[in-house]
VOTI-274863 format. One line per 4 residues: number of its first residue (from 1); their letters; for each residue x, y, z of N, C-alpha, C. Coordinates in pm, whole numbers, plus 50000, padded with zeros to 5 digits. Example, Ala and Ser with C-alpha at 12.3 -4.5 7.8 and 13.67 -1.06 7.14 Angstrom:
2
1	as	51319/49431/50780/51230/49550/50780/51320/49670/50780; 51285/49775/50708/51367/49894/50714/51290/50003/50787
END
This chain:
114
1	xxxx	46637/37282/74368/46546/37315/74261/46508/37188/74186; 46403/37184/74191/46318/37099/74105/46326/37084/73942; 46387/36976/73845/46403/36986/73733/46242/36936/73644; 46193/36983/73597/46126/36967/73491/46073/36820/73451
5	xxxx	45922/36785/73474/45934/36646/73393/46004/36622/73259; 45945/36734/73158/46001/36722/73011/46134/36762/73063; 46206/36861/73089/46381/36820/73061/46419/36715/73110; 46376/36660/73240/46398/36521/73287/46407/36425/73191
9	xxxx	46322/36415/73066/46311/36335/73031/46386/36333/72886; 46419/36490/72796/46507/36511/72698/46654/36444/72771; 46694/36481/72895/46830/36459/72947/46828/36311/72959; 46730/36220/72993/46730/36087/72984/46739/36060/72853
13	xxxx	46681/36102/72732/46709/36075/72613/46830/36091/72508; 46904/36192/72553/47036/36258/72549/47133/36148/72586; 47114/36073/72716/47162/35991/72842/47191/35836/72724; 47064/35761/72679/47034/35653/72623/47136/35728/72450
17	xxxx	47117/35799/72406/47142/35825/72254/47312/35868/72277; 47393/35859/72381/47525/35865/72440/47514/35708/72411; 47487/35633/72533/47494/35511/72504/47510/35402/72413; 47408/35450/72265/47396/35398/72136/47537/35431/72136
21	xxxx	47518/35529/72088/47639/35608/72007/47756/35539/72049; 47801/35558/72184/47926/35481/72248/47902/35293/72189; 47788/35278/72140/47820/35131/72105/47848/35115/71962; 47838/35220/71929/47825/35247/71761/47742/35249/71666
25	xxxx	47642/35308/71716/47473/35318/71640/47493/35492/71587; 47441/35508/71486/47452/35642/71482/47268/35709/71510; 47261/35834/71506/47123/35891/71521/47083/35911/71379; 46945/35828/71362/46872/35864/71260/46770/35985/71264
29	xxxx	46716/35955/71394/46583/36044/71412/46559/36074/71539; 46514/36175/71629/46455/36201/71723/46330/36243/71758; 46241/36183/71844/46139/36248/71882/46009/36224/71759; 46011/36089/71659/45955/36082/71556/45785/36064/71601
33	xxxx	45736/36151/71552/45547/36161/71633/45464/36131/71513; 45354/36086/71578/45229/36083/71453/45111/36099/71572; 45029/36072/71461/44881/36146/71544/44900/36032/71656; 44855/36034/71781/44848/35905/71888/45008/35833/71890
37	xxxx	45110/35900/71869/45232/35780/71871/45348/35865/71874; 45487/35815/71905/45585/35903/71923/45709/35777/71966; 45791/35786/71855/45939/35696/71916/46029/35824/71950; 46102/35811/72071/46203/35882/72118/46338/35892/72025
41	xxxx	46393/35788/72015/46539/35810/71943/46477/35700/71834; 46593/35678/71715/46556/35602/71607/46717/35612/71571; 46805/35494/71578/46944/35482/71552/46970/35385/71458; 47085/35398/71405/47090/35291/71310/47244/35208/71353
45	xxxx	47271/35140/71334/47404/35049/71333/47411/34903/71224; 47517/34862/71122/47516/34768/71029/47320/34770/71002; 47321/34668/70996/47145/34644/70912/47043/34621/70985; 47050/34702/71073/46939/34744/71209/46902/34860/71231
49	xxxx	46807/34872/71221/46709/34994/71238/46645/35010/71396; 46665/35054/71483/46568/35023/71595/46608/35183/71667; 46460/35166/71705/46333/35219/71787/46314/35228/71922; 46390/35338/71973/46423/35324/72125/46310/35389/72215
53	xxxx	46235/35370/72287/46117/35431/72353/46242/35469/72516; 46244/35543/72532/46335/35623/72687/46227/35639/72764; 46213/35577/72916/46094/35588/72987/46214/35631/73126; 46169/35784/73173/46219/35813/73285/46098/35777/73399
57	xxxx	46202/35713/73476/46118/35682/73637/46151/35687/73757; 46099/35668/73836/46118/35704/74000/46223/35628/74025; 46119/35466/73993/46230/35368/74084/46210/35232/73976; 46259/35124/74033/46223/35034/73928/46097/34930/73933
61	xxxx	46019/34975/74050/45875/34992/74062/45776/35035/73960; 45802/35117/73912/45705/35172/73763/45761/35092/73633; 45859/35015/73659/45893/34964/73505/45796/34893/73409; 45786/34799/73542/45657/34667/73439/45515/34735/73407
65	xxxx	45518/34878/73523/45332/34921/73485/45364/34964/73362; 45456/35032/73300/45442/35079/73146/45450/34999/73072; 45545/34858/73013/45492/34844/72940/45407/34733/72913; 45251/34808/72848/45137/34747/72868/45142/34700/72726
69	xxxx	45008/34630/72732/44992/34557/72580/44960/34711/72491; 44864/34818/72552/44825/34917/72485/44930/34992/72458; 45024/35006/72512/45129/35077/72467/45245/35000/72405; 45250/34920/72360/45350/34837/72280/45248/34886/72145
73	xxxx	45132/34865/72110/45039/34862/72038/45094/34979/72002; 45091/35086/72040/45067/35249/72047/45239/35257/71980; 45313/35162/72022/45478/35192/71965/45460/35098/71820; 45426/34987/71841/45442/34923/71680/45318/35018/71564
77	xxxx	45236/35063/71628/45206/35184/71522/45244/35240/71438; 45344/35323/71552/45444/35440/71489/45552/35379/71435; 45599/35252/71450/45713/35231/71403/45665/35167/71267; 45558/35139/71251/45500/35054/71122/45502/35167/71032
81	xxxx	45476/35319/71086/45455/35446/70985/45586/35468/70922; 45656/35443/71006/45817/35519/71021/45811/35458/70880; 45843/35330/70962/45872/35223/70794/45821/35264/70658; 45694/35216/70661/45639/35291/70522/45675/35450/70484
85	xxxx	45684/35491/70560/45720/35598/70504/45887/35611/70500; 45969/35529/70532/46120/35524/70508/46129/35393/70492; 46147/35390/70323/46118/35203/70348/46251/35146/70365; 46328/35056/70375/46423/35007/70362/46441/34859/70368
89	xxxx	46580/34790/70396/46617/34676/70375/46646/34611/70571; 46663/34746/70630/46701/34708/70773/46597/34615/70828; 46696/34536/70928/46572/34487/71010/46569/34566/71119; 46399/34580/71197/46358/34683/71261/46378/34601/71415
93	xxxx	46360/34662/71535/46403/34589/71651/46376/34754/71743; 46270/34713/71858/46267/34754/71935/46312/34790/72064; 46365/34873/72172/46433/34862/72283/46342/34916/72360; 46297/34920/72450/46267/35004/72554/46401/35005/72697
97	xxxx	46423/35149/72734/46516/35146/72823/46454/35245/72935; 46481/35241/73057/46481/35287/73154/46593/35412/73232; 46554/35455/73279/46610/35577/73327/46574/35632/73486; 46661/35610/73548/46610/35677/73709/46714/35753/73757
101	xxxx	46677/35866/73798/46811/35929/73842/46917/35939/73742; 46952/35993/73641/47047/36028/73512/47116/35877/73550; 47089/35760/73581/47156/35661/73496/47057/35543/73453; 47107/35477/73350/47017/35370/73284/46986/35272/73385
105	xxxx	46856/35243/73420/46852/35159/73531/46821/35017/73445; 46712/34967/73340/46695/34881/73217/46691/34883/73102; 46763/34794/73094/46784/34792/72893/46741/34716/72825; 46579/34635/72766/46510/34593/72716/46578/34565/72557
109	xxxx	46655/34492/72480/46654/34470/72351/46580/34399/72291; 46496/34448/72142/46461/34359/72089/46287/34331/72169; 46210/34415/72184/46086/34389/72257/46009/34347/72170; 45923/34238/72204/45804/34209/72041/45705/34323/72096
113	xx	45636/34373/71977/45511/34458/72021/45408/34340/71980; 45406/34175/71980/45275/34127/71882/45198/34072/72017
END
């Protein structure tokens, strides 16, 4: 039986927010959307705020097509909203991570969106 793109991709997110957690980040937010934009997890640990985008994929063939300049664009958006609208003292820091087959295939820390 065939699993679901979307659960495929909650269980990859589930998968990565284990991971934090086991490093000692706690969960701030999930699934944070705005019109055109959407961060997956949003964790916090000491004075870091960051912004995890979870990209499930085939193989590690699709990694580099995602992330594009338009979609880094499309993530520092939403994470610029987050902010203003939760202001704080953290510094902010992006991850993008990878997912193939329920295990983490890349772990991107710290991505510039500029």
């Amino acid at each position: 039986m065939q699993i679901s793109h979307k659960k495929r991709g909650y269980a990859s997110e589930s998968l990565v927010q284990e991971a934090y957690e086991y490093k000692g980040y706690t969960l701030r937010e999930k699934n944070f959307t705005i019109p055109g934009g959407e961060i997956d997890l949003i964790m916090g640990k000491d004075w870091y705020r960051v912004f995890i985008e979870v990209k499930d994929v085939s193989s590690r063939d699709d990694i580099h097509d995602y992330i594009t300049p338009k979609k880094l664009a499309t993530l520092r958006k939403t994470i610029d909203t987050y902010n203003r609208t939760y202001e704080s003292d953290e510094i902010s820091r992006l991850d993008i991570v990878f997912v193939a087959h329920g295990k983490i295939l890349e772990w991107y820390e710290d991505v510039s969106c500029d």
